[in-house]
C-alpha positions in Angstrom: -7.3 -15.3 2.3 -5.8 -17.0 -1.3 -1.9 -17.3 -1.0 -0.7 -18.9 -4.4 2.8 -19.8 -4.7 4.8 -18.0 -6.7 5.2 -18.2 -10.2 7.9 -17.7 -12.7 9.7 -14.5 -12.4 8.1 -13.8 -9.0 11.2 -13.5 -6.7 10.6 -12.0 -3.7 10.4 -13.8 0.1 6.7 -13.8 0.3 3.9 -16.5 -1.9 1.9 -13.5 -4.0 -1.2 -13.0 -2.3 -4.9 -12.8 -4.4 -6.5 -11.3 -1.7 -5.0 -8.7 -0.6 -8.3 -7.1 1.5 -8.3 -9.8 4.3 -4.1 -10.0 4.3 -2.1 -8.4 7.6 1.4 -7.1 7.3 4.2 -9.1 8.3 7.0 -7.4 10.0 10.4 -6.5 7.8 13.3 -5.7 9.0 15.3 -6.0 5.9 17.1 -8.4 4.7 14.6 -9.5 1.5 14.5 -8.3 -2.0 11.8 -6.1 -3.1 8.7 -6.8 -5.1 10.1 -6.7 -9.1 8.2 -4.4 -11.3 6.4 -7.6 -12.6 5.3 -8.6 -9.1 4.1 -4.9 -8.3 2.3 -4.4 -11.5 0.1 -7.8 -10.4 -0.7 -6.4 -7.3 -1.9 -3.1 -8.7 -4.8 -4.4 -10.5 -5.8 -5.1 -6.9 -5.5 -1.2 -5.7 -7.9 1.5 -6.8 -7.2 3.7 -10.3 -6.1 6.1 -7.7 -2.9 4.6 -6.9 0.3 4.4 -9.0 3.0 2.7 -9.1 6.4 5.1 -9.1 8.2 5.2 -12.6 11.4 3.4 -10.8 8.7 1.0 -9.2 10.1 1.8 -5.6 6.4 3.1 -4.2 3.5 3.5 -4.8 0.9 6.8 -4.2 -2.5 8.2 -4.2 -3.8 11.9 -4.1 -7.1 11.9 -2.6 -9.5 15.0 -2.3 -12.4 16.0 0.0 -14.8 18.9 0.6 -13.3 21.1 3.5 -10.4 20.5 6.5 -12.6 17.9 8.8 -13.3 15.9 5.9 -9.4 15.8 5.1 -8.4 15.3 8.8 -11.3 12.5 9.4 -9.4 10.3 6.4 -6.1 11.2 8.1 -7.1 9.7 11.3 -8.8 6.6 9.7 -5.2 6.2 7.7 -3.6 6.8 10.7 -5.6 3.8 12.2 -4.9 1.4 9.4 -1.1 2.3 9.3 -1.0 1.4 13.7 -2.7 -1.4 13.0 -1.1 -3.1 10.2 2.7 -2.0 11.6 3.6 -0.1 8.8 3.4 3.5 8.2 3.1 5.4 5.3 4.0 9.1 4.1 1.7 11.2 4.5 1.6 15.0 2.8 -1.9 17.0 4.1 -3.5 20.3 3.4 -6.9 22.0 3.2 -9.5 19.4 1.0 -6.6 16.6 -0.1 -4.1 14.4 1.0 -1.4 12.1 -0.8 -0.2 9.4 0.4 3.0 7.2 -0.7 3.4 3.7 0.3 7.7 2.2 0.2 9.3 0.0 3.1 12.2 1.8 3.7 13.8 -1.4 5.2 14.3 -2.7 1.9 14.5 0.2 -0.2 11.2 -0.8 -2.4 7.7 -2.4 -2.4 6.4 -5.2 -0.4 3.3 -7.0 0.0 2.8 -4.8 2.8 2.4 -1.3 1.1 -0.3 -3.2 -0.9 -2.1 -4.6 1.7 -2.6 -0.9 3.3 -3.4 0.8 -0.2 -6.6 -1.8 -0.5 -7.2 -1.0 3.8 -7.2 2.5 2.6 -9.1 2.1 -0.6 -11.8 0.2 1.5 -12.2 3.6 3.5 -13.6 5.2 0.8 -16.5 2.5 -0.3 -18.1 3.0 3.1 
């Protein structure tokens, strides 16, 4: 995994990180600022078209569709899977053929690293 420092206007707690596929969550309990639009437009050229990032630039979401219910619930689970593993859990709204799914960390009322680092888990779903 690349980890560059930060760079000018980059605020937040955490070095930006290049590769965001082979990244794990770190645990936040509050306390830090969240990503700056600036730093959360830079890490969506990382996520699929798919995802986009909220016009306050507090979350980021996806709408994903699939042919039929098993299909739908199969992605679910594998989501499910990611979000248990990583330690961070994202909304989830599901129905017959789609599901959308909205990445914030409620601990610090915005976007980390983290909600990133799950989009391109998620995103990597979809490739196999």
């Amino acid at each position: 995994m690349a980890v560059t420092p930060p760079r000018n206007g980059y605020t937040s707690r955490m070095a930006y990180i290049s590769d965001l596929s082979s990244a794990r969550c770190e645990p936040c309990e509050g306390g830090v600022e969240p990503l700056t639009n600036t730093e959360a437009s830079r890490y969506m050229e990382q996520v699929g078209d798919h995802w986009s990032l909220a016009a306050d630039g507090k979350s980021i979401s996806a709408d994903f569709s699939f042919p039929g219910f098993n299909r739908t619930m199969g992605f679910v689970n594998a989501v499910a899977w990611i979000a248990s593993s990583e330690g961070h859990h994202p909304d989830l709204e599901v129905g017959y053929g789609h599901c959308r799914i909205t990445y914030t960390t409620h601990a610090i009322g915005g976007l980390s690293s983290n909600d990133f680092i799950c989009a391109v888990k998620i995103d990597r779903l979809l490739d196999t």
